[in-house]
C-alpha positions in Angstrom: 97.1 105.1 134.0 95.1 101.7 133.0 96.7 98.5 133.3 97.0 98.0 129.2 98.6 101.8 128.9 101.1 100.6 131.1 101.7 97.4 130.0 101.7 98.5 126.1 104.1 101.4 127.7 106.2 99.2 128.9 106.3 96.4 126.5 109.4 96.1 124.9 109.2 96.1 120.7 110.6 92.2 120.3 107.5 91.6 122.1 105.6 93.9 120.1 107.4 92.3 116.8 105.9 88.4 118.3 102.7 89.6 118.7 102.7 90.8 115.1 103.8 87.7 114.1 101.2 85.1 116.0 98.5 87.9 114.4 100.1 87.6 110.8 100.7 83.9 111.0 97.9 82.5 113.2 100.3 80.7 115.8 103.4 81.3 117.9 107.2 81.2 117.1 106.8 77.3 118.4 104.1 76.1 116.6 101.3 77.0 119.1 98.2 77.8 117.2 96.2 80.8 118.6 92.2 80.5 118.8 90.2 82.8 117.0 89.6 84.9 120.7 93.7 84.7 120.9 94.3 86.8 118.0 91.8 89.0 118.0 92.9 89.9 121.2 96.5 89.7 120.0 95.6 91.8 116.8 94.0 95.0 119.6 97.4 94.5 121.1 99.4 95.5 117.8 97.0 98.1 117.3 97.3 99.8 120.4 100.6 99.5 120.8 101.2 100.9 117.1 98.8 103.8 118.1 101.0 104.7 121.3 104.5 103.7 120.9 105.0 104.0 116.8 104.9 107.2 114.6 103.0 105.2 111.8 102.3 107.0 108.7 102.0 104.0 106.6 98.5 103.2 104.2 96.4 100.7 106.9 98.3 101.2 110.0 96.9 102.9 113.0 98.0 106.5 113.8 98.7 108.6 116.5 95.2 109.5 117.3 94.3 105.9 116.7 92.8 106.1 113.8 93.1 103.9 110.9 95.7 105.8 108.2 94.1 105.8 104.8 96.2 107.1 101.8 94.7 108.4 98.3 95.9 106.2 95.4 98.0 109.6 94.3 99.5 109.2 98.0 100.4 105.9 97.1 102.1 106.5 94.0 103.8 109.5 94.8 105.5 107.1 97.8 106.5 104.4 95.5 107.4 106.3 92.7 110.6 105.1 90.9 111.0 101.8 93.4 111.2 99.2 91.1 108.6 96.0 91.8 110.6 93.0 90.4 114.1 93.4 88.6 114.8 90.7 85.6 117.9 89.7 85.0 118.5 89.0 81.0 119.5 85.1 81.8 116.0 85.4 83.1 114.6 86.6 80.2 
């Protein structure tokens, strides 16, 4: 097994959950800004470990087989069908 197999194998998902957050927000939990080289190598971290350790079937997220997952617009409704997007209240009306 390669190093990064093992070490995605053995990463524990809080870590996992960090890394997804320096990649979404461009910095660490304290502030720490990461460098364009940082997160793309942060952002193949997510990625591989959403590929070995996740069962994602989500639109955009990387499968299995590690492939990008890419659901038809009738996909996509037929997921979100009935969930409401906002809720008014009628003092907000």
């Amino acid at each position: 097994m390669t190093e990064i197999n093992k070490m995605i194998d053995d990463m524990p998902h809080v870590v996992y959950e960090r890394l997804v957050s320096g990649v979404e927000l461009g910095k660490w939990e304290d502030g720490t800004v990461l460098s364009q080289a940082q997160r793309d190598s942060t952002l193949q971290l997510v990625m591989l470990y959403q590929a070995r350790r996740l069962n994602q079937t989500d639109h955009l997220t990387v499968n299995s087989a590690g492939q990008v997952n890419e659901l038809s617009k009738s996909q996509l409704k037929k997921q979100f069908k009935g969930e409401p997007i906002a809720e008014f209240k009628e003092k907000d009306l």
